[in-house]
mmCIF file of the N, C-alpha and C atoms, coordinates in Angstrom:
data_MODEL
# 
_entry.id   MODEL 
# 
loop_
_atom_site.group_PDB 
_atom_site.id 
_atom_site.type_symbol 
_atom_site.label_atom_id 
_atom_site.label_alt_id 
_atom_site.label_comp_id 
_atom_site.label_asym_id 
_atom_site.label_entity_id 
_atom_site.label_seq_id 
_atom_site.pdbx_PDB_ins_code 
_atom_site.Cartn_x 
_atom_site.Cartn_y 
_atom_site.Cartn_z 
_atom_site.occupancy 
_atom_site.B_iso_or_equiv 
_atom_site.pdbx_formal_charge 
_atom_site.auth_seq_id 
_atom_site.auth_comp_id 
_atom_site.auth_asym_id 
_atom_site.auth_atom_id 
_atom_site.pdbx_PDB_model_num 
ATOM 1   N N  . UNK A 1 1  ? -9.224  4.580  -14.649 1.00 0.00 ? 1  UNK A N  1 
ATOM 2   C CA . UNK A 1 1  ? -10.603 4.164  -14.504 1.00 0.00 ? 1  UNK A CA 1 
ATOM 3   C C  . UNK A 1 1  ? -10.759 3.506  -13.138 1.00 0.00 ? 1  UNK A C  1 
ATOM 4   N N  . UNK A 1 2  ? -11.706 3.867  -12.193 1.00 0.00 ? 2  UNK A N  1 
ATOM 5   C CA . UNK A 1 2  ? -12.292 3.355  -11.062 1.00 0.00 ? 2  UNK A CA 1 
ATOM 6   C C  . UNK A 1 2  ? -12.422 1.981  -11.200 1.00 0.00 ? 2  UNK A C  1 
ATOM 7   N N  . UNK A 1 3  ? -12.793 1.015  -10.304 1.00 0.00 ? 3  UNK A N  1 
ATOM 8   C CA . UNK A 1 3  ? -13.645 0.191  -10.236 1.00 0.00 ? 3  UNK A CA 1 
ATOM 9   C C  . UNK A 1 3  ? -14.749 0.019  -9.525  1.00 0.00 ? 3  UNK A C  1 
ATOM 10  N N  . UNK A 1 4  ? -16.171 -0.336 -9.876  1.00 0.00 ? 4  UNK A N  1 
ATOM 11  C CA . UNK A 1 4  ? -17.076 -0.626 -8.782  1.00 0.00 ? 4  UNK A CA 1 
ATOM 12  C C  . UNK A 1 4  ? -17.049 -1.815 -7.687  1.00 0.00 ? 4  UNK A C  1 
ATOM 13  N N  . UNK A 1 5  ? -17.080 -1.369 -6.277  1.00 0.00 ? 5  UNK A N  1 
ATOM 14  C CA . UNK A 1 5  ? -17.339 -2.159 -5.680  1.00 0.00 ? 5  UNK A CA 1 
ATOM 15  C C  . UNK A 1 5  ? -18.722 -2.273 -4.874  1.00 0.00 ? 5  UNK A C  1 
ATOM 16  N N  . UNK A 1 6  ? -19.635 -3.512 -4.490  1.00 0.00 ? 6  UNK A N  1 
ATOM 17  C CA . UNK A 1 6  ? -21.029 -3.368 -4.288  1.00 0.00 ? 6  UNK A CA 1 
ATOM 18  C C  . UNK A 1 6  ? -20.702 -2.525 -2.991  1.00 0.00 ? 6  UNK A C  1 
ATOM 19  N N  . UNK A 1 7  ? -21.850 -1.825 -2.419  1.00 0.00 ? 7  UNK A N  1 
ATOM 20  C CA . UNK A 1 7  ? -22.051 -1.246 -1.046  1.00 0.00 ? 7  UNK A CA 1 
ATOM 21  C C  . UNK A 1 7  ? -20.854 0.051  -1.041  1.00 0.00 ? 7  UNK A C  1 
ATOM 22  N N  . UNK A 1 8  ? -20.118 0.443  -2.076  1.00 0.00 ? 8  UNK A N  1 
ATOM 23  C CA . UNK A 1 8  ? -19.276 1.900  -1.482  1.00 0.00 ? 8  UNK A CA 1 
ATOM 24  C C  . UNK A 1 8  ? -19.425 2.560  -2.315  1.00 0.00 ? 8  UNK A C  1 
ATOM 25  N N  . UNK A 1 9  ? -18.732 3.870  -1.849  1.00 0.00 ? 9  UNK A N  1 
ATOM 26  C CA . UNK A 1 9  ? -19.374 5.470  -2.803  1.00 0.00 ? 9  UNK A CA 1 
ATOM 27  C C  . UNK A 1 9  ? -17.876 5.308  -3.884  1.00 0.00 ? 9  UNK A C  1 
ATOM 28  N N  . UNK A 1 10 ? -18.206 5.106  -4.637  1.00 0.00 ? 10 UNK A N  1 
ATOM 29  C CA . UNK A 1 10 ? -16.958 5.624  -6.208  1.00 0.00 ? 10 UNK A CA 1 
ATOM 30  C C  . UNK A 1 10 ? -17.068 6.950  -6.153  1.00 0.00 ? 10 UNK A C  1 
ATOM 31  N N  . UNK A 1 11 ? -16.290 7.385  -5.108  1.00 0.00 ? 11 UNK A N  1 
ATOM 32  C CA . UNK A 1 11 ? -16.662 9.320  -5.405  1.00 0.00 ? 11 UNK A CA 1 
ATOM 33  C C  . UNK A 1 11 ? -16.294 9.446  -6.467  1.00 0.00 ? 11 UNK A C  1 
ATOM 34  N N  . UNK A 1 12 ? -17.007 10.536 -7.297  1.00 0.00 ? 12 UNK A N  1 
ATOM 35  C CA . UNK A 1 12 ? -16.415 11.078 -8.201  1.00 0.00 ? 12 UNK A CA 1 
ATOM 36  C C  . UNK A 1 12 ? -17.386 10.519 -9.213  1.00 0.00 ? 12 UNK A C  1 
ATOM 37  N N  . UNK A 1 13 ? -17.424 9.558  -9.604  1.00 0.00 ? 13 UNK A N  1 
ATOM 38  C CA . UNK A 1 13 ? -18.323 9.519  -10.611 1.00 0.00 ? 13 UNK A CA 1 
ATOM 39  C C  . UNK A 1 13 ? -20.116 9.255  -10.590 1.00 0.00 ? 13 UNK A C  1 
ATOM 40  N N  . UNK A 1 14 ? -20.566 10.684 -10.841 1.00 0.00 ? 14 UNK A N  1 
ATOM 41  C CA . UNK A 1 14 ? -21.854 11.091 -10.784 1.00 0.00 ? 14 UNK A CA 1 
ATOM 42  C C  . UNK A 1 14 ? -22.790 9.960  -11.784 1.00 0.00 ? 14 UNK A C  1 
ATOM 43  N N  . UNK A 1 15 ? -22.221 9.996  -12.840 1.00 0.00 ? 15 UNK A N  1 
ATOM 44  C CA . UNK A 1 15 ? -23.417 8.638  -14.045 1.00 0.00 ? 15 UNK A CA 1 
ATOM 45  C C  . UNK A 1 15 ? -22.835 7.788  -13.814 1.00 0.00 ? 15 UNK A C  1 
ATOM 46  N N  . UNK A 1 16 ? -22.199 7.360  -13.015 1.00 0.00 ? 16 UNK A N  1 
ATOM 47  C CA . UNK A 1 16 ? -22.045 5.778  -12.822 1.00 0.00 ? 16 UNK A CA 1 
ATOM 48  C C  . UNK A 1 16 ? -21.467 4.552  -13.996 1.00 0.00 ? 16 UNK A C  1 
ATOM 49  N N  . UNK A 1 17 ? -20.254 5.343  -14.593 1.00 0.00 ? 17 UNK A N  1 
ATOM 50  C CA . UNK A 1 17 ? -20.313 4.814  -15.860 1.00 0.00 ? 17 UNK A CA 1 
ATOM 51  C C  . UNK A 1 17 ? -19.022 3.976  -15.505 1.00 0.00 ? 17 UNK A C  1 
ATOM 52  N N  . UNK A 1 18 ? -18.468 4.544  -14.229 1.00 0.00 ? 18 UNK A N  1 
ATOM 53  C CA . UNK A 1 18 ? -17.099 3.567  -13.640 1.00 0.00 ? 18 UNK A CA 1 
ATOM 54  C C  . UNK A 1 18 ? -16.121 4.639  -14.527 1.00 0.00 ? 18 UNK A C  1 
ATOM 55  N N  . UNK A 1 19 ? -16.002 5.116  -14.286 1.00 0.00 ? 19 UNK A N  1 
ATOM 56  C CA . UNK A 1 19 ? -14.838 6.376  -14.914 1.00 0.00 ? 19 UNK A CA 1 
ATOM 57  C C  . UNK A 1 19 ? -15.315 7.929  -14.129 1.00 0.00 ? 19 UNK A C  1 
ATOM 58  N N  . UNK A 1 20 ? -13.963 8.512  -14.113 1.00 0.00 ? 20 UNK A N  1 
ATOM 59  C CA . UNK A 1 20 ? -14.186 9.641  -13.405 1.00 0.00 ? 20 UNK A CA 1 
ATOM 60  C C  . UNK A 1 20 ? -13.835 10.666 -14.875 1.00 0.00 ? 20 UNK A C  1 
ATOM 61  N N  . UNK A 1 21 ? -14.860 11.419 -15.216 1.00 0.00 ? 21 UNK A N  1 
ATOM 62  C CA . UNK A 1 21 ? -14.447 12.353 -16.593 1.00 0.00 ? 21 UNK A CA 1 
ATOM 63  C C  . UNK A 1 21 ? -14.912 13.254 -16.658 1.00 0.00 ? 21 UNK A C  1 
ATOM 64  N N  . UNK A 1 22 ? -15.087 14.507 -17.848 1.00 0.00 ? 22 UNK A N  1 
ATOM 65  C CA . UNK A 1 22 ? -15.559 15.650 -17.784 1.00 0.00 ? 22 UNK A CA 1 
ATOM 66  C C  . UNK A 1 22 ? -17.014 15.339 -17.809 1.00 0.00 ? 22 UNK A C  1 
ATOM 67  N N  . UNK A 1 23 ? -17.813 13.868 -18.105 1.00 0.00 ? 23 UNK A N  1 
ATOM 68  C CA . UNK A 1 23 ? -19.345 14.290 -18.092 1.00 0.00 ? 23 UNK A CA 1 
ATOM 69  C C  . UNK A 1 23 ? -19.427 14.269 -16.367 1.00 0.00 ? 23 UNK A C  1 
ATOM 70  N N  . UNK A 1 24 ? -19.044 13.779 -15.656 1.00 0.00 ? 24 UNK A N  1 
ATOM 71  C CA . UNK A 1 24 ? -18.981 14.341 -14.236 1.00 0.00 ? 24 UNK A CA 1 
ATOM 72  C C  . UNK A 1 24 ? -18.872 15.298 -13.611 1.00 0.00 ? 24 UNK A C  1 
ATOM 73  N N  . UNK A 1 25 ? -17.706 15.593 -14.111 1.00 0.00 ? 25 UNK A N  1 
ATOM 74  C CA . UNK A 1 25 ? -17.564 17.438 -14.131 1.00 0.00 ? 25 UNK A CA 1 
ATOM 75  C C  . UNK A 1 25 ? -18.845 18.542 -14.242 1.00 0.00 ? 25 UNK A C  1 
ATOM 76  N N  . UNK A 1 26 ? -18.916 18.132 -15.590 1.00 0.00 ? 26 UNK A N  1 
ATOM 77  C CA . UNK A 1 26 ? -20.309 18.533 -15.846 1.00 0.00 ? 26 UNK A CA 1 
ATOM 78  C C  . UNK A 1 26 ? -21.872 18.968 -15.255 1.00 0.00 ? 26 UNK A C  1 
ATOM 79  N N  . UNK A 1 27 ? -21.785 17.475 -14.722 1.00 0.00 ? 27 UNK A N  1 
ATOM 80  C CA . UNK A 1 27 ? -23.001 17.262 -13.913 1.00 0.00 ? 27 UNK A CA 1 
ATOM 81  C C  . UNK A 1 27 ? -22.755 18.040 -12.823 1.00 0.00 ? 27 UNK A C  1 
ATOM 82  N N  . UNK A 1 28 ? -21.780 18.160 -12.109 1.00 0.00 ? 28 UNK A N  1 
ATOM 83  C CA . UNK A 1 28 ? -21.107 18.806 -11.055 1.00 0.00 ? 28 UNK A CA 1 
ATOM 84  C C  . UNK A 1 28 ? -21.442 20.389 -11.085 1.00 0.00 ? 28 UNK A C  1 
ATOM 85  N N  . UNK A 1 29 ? -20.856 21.156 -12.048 1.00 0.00 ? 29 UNK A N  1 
ATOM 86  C CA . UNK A 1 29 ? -21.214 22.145 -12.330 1.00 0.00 ? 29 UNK A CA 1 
ATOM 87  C C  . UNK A 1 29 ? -22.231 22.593 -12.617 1.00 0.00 ? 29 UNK A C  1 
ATOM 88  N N  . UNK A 1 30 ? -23.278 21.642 -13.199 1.00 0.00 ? 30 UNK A N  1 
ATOM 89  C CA . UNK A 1 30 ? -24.859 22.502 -13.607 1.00 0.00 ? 30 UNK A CA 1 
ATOM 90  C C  . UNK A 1 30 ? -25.976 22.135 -12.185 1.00 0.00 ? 30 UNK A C  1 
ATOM 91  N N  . UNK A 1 31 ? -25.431 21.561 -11.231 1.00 0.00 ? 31 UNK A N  1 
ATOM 92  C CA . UNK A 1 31 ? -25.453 21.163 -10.082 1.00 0.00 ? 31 UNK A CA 1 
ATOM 93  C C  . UNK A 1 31 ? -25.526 22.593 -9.583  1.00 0.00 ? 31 UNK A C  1 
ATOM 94  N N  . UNK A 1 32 ? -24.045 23.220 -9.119  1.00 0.00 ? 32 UNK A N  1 
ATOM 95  C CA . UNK A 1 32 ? -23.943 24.061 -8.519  1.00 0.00 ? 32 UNK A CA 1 
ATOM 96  C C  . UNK A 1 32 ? -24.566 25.678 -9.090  1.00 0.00 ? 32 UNK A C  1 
ATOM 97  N N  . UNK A 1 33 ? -24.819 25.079 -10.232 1.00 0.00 ? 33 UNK A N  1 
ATOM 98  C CA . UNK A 1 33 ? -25.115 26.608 -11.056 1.00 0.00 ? 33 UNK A CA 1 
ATOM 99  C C  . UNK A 1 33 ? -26.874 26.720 -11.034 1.00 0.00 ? 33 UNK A C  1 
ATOM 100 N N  . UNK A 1 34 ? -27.601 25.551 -10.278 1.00 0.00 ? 34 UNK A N  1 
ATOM 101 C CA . UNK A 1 34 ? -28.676 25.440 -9.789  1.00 0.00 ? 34 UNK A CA 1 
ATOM 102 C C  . UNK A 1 34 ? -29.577 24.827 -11.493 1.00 0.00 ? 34 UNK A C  1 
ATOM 103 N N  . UNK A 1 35 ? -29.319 24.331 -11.598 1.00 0.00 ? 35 UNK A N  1 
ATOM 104 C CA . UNK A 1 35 ? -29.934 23.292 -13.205 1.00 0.00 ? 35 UNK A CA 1 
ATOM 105 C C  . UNK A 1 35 ? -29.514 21.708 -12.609 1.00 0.00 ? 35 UNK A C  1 
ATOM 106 N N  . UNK A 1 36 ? -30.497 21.238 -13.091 1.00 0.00 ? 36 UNK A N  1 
ATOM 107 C CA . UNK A 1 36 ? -30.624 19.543 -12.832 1.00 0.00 ? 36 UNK A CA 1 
ATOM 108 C C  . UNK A 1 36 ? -29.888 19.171 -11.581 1.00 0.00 ? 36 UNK A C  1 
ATOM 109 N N  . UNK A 1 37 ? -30.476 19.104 -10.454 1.00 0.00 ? 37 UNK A N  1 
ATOM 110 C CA . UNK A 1 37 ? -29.952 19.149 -8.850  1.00 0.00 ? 37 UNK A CA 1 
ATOM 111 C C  . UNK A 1 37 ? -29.550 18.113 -9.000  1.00 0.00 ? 37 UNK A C  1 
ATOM 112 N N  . UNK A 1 38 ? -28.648 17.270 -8.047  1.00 0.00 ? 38 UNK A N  1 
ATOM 113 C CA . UNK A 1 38 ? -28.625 16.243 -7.783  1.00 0.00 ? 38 UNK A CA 1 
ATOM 114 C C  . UNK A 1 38 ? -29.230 15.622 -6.772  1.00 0.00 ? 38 UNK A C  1 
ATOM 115 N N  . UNK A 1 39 ? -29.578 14.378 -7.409  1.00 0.00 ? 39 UNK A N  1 
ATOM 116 C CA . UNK A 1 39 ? -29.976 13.527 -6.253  1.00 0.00 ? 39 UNK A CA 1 
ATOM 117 C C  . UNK A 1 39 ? -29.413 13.450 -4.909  1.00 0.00 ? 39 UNK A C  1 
ATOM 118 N N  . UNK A 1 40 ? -29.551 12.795 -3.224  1.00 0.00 ? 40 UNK A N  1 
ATOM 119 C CA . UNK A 1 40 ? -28.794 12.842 -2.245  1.00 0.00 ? 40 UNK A CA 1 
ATOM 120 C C  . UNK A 1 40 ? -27.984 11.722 -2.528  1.00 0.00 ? 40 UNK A C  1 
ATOM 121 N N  . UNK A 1 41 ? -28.566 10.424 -3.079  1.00 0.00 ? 41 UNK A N  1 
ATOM 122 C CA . UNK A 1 41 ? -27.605 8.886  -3.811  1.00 0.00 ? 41 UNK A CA 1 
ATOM 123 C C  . UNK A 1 41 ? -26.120 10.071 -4.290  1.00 0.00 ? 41 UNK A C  1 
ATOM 124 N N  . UNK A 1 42 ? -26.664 10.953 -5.260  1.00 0.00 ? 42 UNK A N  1 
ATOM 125 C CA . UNK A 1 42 ? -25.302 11.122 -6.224  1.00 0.00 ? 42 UNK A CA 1 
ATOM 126 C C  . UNK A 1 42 ? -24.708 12.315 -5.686  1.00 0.00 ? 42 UNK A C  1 
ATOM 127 N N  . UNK A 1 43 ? -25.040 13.548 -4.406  1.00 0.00 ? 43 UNK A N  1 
ATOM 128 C CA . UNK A 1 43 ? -24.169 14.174 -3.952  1.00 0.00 ? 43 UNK A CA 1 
ATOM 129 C C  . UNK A 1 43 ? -23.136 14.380 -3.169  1.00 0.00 ? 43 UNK A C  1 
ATOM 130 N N  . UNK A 1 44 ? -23.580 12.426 -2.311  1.00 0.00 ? 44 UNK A N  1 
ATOM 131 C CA . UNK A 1 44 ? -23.126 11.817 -1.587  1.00 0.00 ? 44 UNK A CA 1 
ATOM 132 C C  . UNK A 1 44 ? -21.732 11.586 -2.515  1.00 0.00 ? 44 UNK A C  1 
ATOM 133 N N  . UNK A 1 45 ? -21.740 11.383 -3.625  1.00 0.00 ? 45 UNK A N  1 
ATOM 134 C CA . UNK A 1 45 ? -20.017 11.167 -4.736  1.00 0.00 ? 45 UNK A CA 1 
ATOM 135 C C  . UNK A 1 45 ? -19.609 12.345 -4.782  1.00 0.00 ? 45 UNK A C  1 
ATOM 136 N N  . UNK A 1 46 ? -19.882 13.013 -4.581  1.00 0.00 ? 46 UNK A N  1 
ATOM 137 C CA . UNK A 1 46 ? -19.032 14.454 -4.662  1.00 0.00 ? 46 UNK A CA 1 
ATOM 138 C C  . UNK A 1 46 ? -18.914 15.405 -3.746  1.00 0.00 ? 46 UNK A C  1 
ATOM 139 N N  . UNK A 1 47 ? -19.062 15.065 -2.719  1.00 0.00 ? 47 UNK A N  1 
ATOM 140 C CA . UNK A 1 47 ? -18.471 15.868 -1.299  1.00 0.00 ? 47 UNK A CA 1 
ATOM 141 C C  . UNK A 1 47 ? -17.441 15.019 -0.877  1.00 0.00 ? 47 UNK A C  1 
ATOM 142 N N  . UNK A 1 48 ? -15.661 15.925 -2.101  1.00 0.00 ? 48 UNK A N  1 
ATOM 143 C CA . UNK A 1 48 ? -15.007 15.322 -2.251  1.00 0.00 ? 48 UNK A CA 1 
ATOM 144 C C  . UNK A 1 48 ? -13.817 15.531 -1.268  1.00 0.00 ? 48 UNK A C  1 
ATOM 145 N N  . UNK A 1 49 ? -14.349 16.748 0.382   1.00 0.00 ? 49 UNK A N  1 
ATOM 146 C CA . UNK A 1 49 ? -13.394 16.712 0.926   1.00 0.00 ? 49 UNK A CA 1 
ATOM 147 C C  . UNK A 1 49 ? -14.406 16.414 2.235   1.00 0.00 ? 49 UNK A C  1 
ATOM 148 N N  . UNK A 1 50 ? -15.373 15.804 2.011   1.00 0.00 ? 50 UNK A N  1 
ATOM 149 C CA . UNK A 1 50 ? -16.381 15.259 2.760   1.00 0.00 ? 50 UNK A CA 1 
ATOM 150 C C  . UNK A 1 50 ? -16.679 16.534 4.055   1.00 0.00 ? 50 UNK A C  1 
ATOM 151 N N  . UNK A 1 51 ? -16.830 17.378 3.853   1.00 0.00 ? 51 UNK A N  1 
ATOM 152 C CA . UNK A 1 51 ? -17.943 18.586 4.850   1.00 0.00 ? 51 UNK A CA 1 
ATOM 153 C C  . UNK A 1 51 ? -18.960 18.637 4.721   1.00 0.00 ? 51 UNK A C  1 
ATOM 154 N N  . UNK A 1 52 ? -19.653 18.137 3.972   1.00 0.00 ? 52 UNK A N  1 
ATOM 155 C CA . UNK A 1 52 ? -20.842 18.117 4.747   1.00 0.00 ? 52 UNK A CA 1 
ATOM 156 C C  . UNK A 1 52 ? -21.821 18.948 3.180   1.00 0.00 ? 52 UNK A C  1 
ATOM 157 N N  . UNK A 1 53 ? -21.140 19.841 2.624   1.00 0.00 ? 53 UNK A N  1 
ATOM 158 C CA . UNK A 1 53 ? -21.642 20.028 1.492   1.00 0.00 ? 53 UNK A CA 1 
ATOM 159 C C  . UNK A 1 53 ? -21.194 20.160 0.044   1.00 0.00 ? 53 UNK A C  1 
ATOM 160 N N  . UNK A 1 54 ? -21.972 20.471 -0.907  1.00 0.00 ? 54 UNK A N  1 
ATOM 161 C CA . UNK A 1 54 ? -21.472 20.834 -2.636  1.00 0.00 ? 54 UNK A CA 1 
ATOM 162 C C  . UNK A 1 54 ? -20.602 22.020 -3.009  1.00 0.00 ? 54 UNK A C  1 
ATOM 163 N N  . UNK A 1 55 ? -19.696 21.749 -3.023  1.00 0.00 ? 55 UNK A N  1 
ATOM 164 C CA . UNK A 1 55 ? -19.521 23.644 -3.332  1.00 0.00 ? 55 UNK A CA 1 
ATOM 165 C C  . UNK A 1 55 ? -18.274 23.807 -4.405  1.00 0.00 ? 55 UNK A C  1 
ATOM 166 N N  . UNK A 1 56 ? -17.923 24.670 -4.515  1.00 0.00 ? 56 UNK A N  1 
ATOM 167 C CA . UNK A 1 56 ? -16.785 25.133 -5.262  1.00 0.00 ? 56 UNK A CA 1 
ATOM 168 C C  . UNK A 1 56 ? -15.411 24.165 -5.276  1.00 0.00 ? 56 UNK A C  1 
ATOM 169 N N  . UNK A 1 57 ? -15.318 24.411 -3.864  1.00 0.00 ? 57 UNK A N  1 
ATOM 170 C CA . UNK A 1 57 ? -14.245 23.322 -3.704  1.00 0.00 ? 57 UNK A CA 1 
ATOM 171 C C  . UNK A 1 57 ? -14.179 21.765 -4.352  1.00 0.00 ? 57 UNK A C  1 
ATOM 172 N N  . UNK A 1 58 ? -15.439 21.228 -3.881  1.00 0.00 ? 58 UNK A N  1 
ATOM 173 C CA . UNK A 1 58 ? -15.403 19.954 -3.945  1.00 0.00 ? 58 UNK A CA 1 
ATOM 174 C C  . UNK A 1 58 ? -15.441 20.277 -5.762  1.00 0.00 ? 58 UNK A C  1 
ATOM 175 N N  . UNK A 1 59 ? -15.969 21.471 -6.753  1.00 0.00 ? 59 UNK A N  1 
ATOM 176 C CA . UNK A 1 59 ? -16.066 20.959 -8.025  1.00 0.00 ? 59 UNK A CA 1 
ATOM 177 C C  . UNK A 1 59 ? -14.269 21.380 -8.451  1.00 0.00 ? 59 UNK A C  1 
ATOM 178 N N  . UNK A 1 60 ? -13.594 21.729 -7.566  1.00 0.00 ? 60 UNK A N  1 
ATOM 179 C CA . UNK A 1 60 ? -11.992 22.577 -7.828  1.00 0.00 ? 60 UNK A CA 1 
ATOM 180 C C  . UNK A 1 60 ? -11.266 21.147 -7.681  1.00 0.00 ? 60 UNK A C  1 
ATOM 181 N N  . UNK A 1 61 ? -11.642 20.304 -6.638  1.00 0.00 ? 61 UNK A N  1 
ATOM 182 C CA . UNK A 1 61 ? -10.958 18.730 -6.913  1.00 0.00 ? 61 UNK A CA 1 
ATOM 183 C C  . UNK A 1 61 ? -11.181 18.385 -8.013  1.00 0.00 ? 61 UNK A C  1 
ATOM 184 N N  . UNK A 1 62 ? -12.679 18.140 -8.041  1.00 0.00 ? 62 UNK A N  1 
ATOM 185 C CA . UNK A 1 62 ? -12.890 17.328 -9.369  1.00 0.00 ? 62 UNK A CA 1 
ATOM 186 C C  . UNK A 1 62 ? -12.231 17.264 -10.573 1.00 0.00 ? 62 UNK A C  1 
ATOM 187 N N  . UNK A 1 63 ? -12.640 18.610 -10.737 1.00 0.00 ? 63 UNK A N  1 
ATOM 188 C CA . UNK A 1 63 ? -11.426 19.660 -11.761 1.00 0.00 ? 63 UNK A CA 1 
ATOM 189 C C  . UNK A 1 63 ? -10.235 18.946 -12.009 1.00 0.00 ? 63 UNK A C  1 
ATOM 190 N N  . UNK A 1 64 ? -8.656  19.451 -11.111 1.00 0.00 ? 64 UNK A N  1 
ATOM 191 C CA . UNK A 1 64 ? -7.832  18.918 -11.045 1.00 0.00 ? 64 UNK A CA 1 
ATOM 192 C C  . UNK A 1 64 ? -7.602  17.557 -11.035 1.00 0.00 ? 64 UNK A C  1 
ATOM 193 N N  . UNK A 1 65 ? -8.629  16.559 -10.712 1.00 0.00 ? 65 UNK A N  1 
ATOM 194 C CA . UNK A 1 65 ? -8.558  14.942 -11.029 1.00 0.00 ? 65 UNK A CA 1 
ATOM 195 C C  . UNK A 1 65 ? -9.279  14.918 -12.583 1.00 0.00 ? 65 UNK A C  1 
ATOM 196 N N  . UNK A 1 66 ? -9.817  15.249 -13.192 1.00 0.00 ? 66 UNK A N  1 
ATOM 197 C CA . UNK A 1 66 ? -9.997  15.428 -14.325 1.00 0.00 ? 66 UNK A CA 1 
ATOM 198 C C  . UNK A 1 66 ? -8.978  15.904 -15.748 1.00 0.00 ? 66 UNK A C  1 
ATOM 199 N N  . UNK A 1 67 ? -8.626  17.012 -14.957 1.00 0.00 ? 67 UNK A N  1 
ATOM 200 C CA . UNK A 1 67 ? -7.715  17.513 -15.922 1.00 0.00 ? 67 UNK A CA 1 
ATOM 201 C C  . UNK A 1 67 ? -6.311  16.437 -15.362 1.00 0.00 ? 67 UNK A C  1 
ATOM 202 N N  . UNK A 1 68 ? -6.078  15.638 -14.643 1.00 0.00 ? 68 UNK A N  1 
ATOM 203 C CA . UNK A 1 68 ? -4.665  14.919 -14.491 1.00 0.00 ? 68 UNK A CA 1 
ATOM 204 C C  . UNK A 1 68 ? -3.784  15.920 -13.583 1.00 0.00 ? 68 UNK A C  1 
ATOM 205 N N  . UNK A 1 69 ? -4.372  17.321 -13.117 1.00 0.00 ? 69 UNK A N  1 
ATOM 206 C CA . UNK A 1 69 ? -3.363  17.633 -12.313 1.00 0.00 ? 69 UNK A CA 1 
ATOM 207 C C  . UNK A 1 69 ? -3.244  17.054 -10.702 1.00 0.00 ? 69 UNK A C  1 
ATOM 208 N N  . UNK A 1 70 ? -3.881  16.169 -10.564 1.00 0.00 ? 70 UNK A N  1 
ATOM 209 C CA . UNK A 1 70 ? -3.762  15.071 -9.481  1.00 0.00 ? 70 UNK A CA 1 
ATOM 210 C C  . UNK A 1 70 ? -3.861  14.087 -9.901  1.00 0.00 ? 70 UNK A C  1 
ATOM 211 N N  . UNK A 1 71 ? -3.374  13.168 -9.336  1.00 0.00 ? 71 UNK A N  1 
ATOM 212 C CA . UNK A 1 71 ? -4.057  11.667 -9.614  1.00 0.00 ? 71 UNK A CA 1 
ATOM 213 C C  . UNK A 1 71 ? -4.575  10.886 -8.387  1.00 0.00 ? 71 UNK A C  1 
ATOM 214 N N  . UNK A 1 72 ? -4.935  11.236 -7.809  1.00 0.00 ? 72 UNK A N  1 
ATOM 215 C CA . UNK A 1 72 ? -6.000  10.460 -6.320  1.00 0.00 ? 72 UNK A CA 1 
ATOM 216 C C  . UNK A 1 72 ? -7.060  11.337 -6.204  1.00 0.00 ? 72 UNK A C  1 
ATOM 217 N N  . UNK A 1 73 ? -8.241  10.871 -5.754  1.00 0.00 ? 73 UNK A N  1 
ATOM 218 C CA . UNK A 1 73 ? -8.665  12.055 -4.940  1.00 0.00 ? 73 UNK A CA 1 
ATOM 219 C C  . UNK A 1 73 ? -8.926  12.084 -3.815  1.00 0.00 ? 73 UNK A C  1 
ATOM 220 N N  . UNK A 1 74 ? -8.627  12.997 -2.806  1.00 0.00 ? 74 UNK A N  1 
ATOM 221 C CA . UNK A 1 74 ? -8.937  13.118 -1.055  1.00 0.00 ? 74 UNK A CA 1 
ATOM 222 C C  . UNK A 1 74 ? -8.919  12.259 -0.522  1.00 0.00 ? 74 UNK A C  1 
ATOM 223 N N  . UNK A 1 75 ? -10.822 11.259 -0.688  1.00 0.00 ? 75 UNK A N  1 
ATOM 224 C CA . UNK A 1 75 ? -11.301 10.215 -0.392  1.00 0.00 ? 75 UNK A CA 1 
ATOM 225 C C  . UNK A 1 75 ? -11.624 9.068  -1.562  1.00 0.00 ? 75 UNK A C  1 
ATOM 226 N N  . UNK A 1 76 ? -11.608 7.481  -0.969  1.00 0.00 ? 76 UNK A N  1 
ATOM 227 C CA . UNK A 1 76 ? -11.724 6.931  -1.243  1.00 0.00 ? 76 UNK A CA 1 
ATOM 228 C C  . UNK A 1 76 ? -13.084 6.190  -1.209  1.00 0.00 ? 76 UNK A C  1 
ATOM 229 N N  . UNK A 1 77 ? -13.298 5.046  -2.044  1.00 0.00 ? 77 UNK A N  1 
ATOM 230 C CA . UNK A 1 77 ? -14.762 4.558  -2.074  1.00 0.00 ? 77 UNK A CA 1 
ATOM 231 C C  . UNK A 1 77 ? -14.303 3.244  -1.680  1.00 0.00 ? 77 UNK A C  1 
# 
C-alpha cells in the first residue's frame, strides 16, 4: 500500500483510495478503450513511464505492479 503525501502524484492510483489495485487497472483500461475518460488531475497518475501519454504501455506496467510481477513502479510520487 502507497502512502499519500500532500503536493505529489501517487502514480498509480487513479480513485485515490491510497492503494494501487485492480479497480485502477480498471479505470485504466476503460480509459483507453475510450469509456469514462480521465480527467488531466488523474492521467497525470498513470503516465507510468512518463512520455507524455496513455497508452498500452503505461496500462502493461500497471498490469505487472498489480498482478505482483514487479514490485516498484518506474516512477515515483
Amino acid at each position: 500500500m502507497m502512502h499519500l503525501i500532500p503536493n505529489t502524484i501517487n502514480y498509480g492510483d487513479l480513485n485515490r483510495d491510497r492503494s494501487i489495485d485492480s479497480i485502477d487497472l480498471a479505470m485504466l483500461r476503460m480509459h483507453l478503450l475510450g469509456f469514462n475518460m480521465l480527467t488531466d488531475d488523474k492521467a497525470a497518475v498513470v503516465d507510468l513511464n512518463l512520455d507524455g501519454s496513455i497508452n498500452a504501455i503505461d496500462f502493461a506496467i500497471l498490469r505487472k505492479y498489480v498482478l505482483g510481477m514487479t514490485k516498484e513502479l518506474p516512477v515515483k510520487g
